[in-house]
Residue, then its C-alpha position, 0 to 999 in steps of 0.5 A: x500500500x502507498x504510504x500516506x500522505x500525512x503533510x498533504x491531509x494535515x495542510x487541508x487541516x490547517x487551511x481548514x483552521x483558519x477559517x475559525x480566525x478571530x471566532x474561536x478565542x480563547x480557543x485554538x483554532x483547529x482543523x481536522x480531516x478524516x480520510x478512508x482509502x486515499x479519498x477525504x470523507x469528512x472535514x471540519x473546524x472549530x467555527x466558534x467559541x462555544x460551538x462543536x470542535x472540529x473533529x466533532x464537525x469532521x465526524x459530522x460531515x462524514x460520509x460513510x463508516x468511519x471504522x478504519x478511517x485516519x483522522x487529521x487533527x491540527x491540535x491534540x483532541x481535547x479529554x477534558x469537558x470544557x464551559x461549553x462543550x464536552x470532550x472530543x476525545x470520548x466521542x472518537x472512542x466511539x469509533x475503530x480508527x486506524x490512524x489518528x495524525x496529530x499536528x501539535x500537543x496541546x499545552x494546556x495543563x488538563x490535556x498536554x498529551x493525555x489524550x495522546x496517551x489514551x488513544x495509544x493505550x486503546x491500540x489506535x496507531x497515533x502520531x504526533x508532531x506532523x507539520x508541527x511548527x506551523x500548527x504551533x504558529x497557528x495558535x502562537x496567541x492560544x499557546x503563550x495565553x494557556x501557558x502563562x495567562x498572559x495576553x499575546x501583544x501585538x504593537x501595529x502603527x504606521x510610519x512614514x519610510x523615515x519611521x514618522x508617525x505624526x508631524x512635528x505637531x501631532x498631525x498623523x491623518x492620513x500616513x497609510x493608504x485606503x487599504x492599509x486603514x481597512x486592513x487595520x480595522x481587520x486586525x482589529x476584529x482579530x483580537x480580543x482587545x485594542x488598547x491605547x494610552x490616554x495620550x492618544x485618546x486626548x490626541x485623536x478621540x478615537x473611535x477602536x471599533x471596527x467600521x471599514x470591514x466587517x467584524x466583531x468590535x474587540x474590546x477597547x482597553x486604555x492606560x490611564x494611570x489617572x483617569x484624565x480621559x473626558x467623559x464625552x470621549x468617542x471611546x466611552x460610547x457604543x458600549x453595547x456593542x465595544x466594551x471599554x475597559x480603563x487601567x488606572x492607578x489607586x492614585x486615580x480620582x474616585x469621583x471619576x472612577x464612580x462616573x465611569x462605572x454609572x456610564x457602564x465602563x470597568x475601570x480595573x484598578x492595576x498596580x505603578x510602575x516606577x513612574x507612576x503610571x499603570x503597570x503593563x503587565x500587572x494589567x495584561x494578568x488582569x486582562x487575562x483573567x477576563x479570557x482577553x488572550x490576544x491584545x492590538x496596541x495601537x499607540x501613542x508612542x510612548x505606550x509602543x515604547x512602554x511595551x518594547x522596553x519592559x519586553x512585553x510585546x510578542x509581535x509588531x506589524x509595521x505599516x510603511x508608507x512610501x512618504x517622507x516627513x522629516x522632523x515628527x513624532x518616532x514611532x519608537x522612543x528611547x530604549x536606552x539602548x547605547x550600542x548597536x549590538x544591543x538593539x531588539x532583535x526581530x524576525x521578519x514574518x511575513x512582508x507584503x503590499x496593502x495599496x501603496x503600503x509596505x507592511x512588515x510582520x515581525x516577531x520579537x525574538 
């Protein structure tokens, strides 16, 4: 008999995943592929937080008896029951595979190869680590959020091709291209949250929700140690549909805090920093904890530089217009880096083109 074609089913699995894209938080997304004699007889994904996994969507859509089948599976199929649906793994029992190919274990604590081990213990022929690092890549939010309780932060800005990313004074309307600003409002229906410092709500009153594309609204999270946001900001609106969480400080005005929470808006109080402003990774833990596991920051300048300096960034999407500005404001501050050996090291991710725009994404090693 030919030997299977593991990579070829499991790369259907993963375009099969993605669908799931900004859906299934805090859940992975997770694709699966079930083949019987060299032909695909059911496939699916996890369309949804709170909606079947994709093996049970696979089994599903299955044509035929699945005894002696081989299932593909991006991510290790879960054994335990969850808050919305129960555990995959008892119903693939159900059924007499022949394989069960498995991109990646999953790291979360109740699974983290206990199901592995399972379906090995009940005879079934199971392998595991099959395209593993792009499955890895896939859920690189689901695998560092499982792990650490921490959001996966994303810092996106747009600049000028000499790194500008407002005139000298605070101009920044338009930098990017038509498509670079719908392509921005995409990212944002991508994460769980976009945050801003309350610099860039004085600055610009921005809006965070997403209008250019459709989409879910993230919620919207900004850092202010001491609660100068106006109360008539475009931020504090729309709460039905784009919730609005405030970071600030015990040092925060109490009668403020009290007109916020009667307008509808959290203010979650975080600990300082040695500056007296909101300590960022004391509020990613409690954004956390609200099951936010993917966070877009979106500016000013000194929250991306807040970021990059206390290492808490795990990826930035740069968008370069073909413009020059001359003197303005650096997308990047200090860094208090003196040598050119100490500079942040990145690894280009992907490049490409949206409009006139060169957009990099980049990992920080």
């Amino acid at each position: 008999m030919p030997k299977p074609n593991d990579e070829l089913y499991m790369k259907m699995a993963l375009r099969l995943a993605r669908r799931g894209m900004g859906k299934t938080s805090p859940n992975p997304m997770v694709g699966a592929v079930i083949v019987k004699n060299g032909k695909v007889i059911g496939q699916g994904y996890h369309e949804r937080f709170g909606g079947p996994h994709a093996e049970i969507n696979a089994i599903q859509d299955a044509k035929g008896d699945l005894n002696g089948a081989t299932l593909y599976v991006t991510l290790e199929p879960c054994c335990h029951k969850g808050k919305k649906t129960p555990p995959c793994l008892d119903t693939l029992l159900e059924y007499k595979w022949k394989r069960v190919v498995v991109g990646t274990i999953d790291p979360n604590p109740k699974v983290n190869g206990r199901s592995i081990e399972i379906l090995k213990q009940r005879g079934i022929e199971t392998k595991v680590g099959v395209l593993q690092e792009e499955c890895q890549r896939l859920n690189e939010v689901y695998f560092k959020y499982i792990q650490t309780g921490i959001p996966f932060v994303t810092l996106k800005f747009a600049q000028t091709l000499d790194g500008r990313i407002a005139t000298a004074v605070g101009d920044s309307k338009w930098i990017s291209s038509e498509p670079s600003l719908k392509w921005a409002h995409r990212l944002r229906s991508l994460h769980d949250a976009v945050l801003v410092g309350v610099g860039t709500v004085l600055e610009d009153d921005p809006q965070l929700t997403v209008r250019l594309v459709r989409g879910r609204n993230p919620t919207r999270v900004v850092a202010d140690s001491r609660l100068k946001i106006p109360l008539n900001s475009r931020i504090l609106k729309e709460l039905e549909n784009a919730p609005t969480i405030i970071a600030a400080t015990s040092q925060a005005d109490i009668e403020k805090k009290l007109a916020l929470n009667v307008m509808g808006i959290e203010v979650v109080t975080v600990g300082e920093d040695s500056e007296g402003m909101v300590d960022l990774k004391d509020m990613l833990q409690k954004l956390g904890k609200r099951n936010i596991s993917s966070v877009l920051v979106e500016g000013g300048a000194m929250t991306i530089t807040s970021f990059i300096r206390q290492g808490l960034a795990d990826k930035l999407i740069v968008i370069i217009a073909p413009k020059i500005m001359g003197e303005g404001v650096e997308a990047v501050g200090d860094l208090e880096i003196l040598k050119a050996s100490r500079a942040l090291k990145l690894s280009f991710d992907k490049v490409y083109r949206k409009g006139d725009d060169l957009v990099i994404e980049a990992s920080i090693r």
